[in-house]
SEKE-382081 format. One record per residue: residue number from 0; x, y, z of N, C-alpha, C in turn. Coordinates in pm, 1 decimal. Layout:
site seq:NUM | n_px:X | n_py:Y | n_pz:Z | ca_px:X | ca_py:Y | ca_pz:Z | c_px:X | c_py:Y | c_pz:Z
...
END
This chain:
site seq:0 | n_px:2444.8 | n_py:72.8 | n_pz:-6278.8 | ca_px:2315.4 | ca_py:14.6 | ca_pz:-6305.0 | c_px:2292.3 | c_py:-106.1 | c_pz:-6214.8
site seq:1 | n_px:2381.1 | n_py:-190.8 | n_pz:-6148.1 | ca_px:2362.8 | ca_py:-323.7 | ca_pz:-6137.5 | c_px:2320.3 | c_py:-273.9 | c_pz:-5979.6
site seq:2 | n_px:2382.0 | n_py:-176.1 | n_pz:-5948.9 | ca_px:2311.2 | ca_py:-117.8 | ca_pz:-5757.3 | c_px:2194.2 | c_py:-85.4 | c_pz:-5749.1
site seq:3 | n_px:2154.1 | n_py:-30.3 | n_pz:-5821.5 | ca_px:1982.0 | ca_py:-52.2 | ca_pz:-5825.8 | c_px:1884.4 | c_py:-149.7 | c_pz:-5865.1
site seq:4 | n_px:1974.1 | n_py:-218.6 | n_pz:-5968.3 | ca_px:1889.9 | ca_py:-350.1 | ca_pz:-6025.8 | c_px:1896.0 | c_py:-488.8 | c_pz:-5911.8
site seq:5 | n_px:2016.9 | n_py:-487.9 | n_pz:-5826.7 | ca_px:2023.4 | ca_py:-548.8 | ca_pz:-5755.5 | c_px:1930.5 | c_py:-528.6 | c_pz:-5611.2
site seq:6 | n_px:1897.3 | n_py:-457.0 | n_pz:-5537.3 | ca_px:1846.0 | ca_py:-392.3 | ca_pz:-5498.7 | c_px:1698.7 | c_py:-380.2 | c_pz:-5512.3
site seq:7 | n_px:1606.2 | n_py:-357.4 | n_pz:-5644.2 | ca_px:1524.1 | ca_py:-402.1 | ca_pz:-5661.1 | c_px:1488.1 | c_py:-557.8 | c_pz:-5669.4
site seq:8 | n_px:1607.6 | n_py:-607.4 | n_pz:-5755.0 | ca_px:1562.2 | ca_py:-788.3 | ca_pz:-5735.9 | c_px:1523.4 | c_py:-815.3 | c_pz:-5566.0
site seq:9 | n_px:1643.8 | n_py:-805.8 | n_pz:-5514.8 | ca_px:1652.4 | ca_py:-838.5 | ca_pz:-5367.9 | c_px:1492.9 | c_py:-774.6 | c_pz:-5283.6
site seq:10 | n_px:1454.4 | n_py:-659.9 | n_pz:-5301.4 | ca_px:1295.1 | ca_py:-653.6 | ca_pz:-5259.7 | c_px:1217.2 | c_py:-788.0 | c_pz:-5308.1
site seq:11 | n_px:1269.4 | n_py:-819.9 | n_pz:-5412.0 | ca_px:1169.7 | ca_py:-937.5 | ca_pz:-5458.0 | c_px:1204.7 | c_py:-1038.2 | c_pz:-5410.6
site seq:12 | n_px:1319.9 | n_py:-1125.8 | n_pz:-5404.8 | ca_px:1351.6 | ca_py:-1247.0 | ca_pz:-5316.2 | c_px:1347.7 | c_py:-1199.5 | c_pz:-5180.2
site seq:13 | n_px:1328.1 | n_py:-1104.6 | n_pz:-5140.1 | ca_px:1341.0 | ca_py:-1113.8 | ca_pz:-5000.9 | c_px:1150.7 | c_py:-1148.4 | c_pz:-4952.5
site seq:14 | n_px:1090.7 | n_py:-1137.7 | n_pz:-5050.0 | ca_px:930.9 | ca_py:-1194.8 | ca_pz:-5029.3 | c_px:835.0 | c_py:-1097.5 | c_pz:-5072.1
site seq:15 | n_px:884.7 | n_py:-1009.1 | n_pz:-5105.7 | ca_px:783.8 | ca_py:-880.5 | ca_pz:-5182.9 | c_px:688.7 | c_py:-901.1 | c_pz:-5312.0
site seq:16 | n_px:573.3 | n_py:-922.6 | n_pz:-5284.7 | ca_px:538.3 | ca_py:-959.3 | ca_pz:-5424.2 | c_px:508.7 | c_py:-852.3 | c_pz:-5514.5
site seq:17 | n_px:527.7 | n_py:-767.2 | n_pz:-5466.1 | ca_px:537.7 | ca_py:-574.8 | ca_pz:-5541.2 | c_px:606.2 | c_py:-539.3 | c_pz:-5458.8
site seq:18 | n_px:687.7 | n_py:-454.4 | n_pz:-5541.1 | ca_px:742.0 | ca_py:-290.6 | ca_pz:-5516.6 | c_px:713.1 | c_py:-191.0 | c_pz:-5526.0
site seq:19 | n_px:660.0 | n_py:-123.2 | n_pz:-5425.3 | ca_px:598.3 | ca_py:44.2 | ca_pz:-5449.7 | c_px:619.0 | c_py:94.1 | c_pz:-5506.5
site seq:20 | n_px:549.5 | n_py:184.6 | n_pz:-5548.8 | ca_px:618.8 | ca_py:318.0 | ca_pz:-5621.3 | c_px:700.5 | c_py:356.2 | c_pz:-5543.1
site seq:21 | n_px:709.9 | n_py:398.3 | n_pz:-5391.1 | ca_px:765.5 | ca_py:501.7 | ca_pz:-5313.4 | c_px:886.8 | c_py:452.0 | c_pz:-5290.7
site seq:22 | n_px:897.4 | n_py:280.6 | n_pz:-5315.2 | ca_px:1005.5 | ca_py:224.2 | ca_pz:-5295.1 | c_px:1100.6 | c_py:246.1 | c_pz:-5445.4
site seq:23 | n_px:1037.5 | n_py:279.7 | n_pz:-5558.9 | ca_px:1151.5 | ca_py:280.5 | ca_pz:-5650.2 | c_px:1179.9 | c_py:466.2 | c_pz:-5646.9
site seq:24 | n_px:1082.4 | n_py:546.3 | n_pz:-5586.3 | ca_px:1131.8 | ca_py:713.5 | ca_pz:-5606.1 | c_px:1240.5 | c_py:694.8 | c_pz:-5521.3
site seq:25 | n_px:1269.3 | n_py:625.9 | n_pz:-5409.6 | ca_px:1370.1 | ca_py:619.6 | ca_pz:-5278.0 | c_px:1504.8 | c_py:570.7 | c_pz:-5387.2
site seq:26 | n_px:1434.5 | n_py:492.3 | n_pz:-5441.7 | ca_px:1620.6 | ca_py:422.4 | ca_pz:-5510.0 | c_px:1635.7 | c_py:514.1 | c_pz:-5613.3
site seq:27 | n_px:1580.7 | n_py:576.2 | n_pz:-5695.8 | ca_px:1626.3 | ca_py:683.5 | ca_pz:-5745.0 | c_px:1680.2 | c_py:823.8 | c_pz:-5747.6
site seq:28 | n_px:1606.7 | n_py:863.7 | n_pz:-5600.7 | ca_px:1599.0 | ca_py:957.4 | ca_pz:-5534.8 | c_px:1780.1 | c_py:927.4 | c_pz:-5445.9
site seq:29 | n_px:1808.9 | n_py:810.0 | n_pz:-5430.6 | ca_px:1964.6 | ca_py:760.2 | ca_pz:-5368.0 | c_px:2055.3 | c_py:800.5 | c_pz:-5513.2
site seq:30 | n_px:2058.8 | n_py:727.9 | n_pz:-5623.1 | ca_px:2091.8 | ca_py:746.7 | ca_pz:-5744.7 | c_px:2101.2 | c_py:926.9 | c_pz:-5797.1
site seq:31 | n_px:2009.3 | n_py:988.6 | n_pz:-5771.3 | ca_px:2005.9 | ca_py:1126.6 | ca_pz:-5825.6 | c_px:2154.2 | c_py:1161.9 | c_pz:-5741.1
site seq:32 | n_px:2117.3 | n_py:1201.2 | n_pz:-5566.3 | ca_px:2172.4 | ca_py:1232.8 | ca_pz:-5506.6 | c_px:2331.3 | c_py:1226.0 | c_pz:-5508.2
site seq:33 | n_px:2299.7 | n_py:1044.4 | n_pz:-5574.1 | ca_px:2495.6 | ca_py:1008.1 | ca_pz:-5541.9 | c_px:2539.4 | c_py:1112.1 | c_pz:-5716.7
site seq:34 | n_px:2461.6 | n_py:1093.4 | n_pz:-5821.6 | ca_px:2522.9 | ca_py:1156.2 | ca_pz:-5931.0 | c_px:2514.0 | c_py:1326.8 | c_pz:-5918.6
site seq:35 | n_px:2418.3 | n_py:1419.9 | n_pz:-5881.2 | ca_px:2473.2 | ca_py:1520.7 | ca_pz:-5846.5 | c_px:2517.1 | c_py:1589.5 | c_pz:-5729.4
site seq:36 | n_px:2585.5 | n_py:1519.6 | n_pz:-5667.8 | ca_px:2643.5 | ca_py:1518.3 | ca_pz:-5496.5 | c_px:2569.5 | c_py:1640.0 | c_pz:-5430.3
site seq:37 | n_px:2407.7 | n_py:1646.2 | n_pz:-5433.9 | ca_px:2365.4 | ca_py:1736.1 | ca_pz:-5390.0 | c_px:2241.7 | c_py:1728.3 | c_pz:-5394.2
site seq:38 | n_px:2165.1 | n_py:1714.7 | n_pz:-5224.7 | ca_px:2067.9 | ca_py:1698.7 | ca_pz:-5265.4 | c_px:1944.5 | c_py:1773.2 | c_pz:-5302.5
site seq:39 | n_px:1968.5 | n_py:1933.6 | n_pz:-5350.7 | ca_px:1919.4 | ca_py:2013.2 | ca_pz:-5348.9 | c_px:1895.9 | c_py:2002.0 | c_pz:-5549.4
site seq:40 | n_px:2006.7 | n_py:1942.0 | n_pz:-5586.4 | ca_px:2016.2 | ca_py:1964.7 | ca_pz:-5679.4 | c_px:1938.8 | c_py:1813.4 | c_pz:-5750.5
site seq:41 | n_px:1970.8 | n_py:1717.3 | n_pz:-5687.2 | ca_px:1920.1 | ca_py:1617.3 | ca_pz:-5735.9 | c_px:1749.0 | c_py:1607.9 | c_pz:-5719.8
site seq:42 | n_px:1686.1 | n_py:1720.0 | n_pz:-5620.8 | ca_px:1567.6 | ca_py:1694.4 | ca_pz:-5582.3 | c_px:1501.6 | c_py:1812.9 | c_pz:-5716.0
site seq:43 | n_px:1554.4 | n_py:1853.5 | n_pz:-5759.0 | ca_px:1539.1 | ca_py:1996.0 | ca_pz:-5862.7 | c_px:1526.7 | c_py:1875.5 | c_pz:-6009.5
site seq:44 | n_px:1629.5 | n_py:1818.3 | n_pz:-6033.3 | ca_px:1605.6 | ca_py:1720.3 | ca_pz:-6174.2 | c_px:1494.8 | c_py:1628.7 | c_pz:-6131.0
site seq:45 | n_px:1434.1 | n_py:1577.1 | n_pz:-6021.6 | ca_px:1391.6 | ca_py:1442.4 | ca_pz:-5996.4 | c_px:1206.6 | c_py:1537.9 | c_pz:-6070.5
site seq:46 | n_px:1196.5 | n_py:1645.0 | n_pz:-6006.5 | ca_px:1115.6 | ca_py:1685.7 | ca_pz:-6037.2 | c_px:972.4 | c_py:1782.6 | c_pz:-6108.7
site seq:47 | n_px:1175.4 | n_py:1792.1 | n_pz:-6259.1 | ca_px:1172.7 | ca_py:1872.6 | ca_pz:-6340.1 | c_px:1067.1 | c_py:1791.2 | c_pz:-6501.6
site seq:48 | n_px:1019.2 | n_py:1813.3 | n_pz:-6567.9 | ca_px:956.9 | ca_py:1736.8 | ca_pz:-6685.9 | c_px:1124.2 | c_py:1722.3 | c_pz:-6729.7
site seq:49 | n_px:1053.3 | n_py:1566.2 | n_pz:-6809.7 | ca_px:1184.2 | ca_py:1559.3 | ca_pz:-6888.1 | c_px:1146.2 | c_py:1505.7 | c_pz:-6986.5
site seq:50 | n_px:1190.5 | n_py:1526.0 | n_pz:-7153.4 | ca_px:1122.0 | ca_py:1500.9 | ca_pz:-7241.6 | c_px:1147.7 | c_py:1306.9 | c_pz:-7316.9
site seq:51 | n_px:1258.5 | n_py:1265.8 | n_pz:-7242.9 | ca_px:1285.5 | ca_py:1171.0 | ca_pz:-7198.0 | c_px:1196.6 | c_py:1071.6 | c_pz:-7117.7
site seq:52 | n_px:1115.4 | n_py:1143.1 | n_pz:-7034.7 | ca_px:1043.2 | ca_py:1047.1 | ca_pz:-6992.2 | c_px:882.0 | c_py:1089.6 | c_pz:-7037.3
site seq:53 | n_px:893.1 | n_py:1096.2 | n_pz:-7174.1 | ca_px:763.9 | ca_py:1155.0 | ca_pz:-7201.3 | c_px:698.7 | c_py:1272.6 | c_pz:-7152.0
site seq:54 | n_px:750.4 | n_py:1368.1 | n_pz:-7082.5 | ca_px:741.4 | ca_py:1502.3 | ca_pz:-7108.0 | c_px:656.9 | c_py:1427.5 | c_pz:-6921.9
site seq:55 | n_px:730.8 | n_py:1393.8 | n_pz:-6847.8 | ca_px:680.4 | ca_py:1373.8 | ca_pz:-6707.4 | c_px:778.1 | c_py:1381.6 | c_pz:-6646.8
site seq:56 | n_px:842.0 | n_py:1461.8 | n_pz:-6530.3 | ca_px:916.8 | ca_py:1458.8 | ca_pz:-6397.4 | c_px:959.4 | c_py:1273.8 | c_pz:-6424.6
site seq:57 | n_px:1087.9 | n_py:1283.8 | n_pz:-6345.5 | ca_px:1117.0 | ca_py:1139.9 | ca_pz:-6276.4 | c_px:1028.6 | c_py:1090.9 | c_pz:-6216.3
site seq:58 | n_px:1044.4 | n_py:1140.1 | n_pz:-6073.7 | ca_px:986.7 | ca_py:1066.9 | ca_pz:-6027.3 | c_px:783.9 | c_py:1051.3 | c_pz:-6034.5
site seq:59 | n_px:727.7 | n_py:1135.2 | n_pz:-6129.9 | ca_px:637.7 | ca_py:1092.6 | ca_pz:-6206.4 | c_px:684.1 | c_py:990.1 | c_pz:-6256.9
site seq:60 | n_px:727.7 | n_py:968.5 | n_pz:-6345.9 | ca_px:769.7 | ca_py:847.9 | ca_pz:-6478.2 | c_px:819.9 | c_py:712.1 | c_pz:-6395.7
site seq:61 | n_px:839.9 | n_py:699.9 | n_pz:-6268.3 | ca_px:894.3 | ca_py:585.7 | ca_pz:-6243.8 | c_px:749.6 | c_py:493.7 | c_pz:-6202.3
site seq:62 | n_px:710.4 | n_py:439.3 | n_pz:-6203.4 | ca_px:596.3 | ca_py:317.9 | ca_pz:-6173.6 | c_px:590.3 | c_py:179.4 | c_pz:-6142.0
site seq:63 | n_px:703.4 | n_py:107.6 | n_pz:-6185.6 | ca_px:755.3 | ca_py:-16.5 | ca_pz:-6143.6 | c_px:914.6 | c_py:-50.5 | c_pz:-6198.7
site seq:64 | n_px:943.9 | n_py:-164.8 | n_pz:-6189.5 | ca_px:1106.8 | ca_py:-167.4 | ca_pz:-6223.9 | c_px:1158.9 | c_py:-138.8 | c_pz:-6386.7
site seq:65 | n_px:1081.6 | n_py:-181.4 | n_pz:-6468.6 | ca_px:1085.9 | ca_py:-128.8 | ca_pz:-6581.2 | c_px:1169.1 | c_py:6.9 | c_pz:-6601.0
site seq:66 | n_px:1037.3 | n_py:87.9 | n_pz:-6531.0 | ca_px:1080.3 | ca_py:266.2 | ca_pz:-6550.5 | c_px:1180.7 | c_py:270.9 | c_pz:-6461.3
site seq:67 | n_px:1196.1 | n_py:263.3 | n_pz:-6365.4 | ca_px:1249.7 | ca_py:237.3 | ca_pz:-6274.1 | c_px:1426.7 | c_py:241.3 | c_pz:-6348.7
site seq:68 | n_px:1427.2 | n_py:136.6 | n_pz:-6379.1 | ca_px:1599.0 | ca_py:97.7 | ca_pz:-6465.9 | c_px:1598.6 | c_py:181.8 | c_pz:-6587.0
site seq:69 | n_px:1483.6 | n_py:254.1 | n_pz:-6628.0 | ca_px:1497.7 | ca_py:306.0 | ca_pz:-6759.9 | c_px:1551.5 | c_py:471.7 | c_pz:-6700.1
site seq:70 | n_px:1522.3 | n_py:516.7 | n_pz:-6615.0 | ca_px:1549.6 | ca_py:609.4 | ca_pz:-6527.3 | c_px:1634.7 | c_py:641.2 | c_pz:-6481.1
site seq:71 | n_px:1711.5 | n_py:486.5 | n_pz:-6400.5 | ca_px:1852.2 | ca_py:482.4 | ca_pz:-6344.7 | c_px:1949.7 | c_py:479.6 | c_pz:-6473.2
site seq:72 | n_px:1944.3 | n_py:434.3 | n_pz:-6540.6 | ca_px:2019.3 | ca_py:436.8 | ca_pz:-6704.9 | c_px:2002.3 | c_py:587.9 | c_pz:-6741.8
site seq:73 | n_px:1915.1 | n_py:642.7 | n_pz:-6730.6 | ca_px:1948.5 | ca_py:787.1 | ca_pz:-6832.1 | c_px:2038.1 | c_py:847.3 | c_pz:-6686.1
site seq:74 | n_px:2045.4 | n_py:869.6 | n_pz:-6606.3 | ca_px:2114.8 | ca_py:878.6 | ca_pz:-6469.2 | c_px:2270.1 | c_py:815.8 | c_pz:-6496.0
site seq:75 | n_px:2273.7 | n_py:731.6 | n_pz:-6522.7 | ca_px:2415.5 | ca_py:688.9 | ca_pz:-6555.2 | c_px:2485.9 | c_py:731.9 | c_pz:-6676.9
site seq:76 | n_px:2403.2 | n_py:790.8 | n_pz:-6753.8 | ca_px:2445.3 | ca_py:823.6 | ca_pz:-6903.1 | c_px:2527.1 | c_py:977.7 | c_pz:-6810.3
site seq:77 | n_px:2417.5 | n_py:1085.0 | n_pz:-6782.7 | ca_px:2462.5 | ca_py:1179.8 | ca_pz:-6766.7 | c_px:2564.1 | c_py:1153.3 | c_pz:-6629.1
site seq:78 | n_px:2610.6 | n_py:1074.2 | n_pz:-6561.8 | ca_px:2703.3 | ca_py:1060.3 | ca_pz:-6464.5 | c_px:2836.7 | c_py:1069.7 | c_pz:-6564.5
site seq:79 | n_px:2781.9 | n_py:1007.1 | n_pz:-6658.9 | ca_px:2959.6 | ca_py:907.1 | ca_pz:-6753.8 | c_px:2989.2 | c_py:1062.8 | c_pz:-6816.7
site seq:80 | n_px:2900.6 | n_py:1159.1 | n_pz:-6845.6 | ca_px:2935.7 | ca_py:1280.7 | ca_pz:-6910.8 | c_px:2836.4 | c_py:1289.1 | c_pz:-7088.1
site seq:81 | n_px:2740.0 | n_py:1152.6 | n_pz:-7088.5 | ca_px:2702.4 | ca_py:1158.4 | ca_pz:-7183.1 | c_px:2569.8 | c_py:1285.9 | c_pz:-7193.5
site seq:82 | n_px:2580.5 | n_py:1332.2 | n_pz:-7318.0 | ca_px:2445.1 | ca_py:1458.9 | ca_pz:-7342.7 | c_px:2328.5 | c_py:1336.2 | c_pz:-7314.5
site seq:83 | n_px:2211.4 | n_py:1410.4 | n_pz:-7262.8 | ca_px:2097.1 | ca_py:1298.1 | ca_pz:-7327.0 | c_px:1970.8 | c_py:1375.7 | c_pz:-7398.6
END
């Protein structure tokens, strides 16, 4: 969690007064990839509904850092082996 959260902060001290959308699908879209070592496979969940994110694709559901970390967290759940 803290590689993406860090990562997003740092867009912000580095002088960003927003973060794109396109900039948080990219850090998630890094995140998918590294958890299912594939990016065929990670591009298949990113843009599957998930009822988790209110019945919207990822990278639908991501919009600012909020979703963003709420996203990378269900991502880390299923890395650790947790059901979600």
């Amino acid at each position: 969690m803290h590689g993406v959260k860090a990562m997003v902060r740092g867009m912000h001290y580095r002088g960003f007064e927003r973060v794109e959308k396109v900039e948080f699908s990219e850090l998630l879209r890094y995140q998918a990839e590294r958890v299912f070592g594939d990016k065929l496979k990670a591009a298949t969940w990113l843009r599957q509904p998930r009822p988790h994110f209110d019945g919207l694709a990822a990278l639908e559901f991501v919009q600012d850092e909020a979703t963003c970390l709420q996203a990378k967290e269900f991502l880390d759940r299923l890395e650790h082996g947790f059901s979600c």
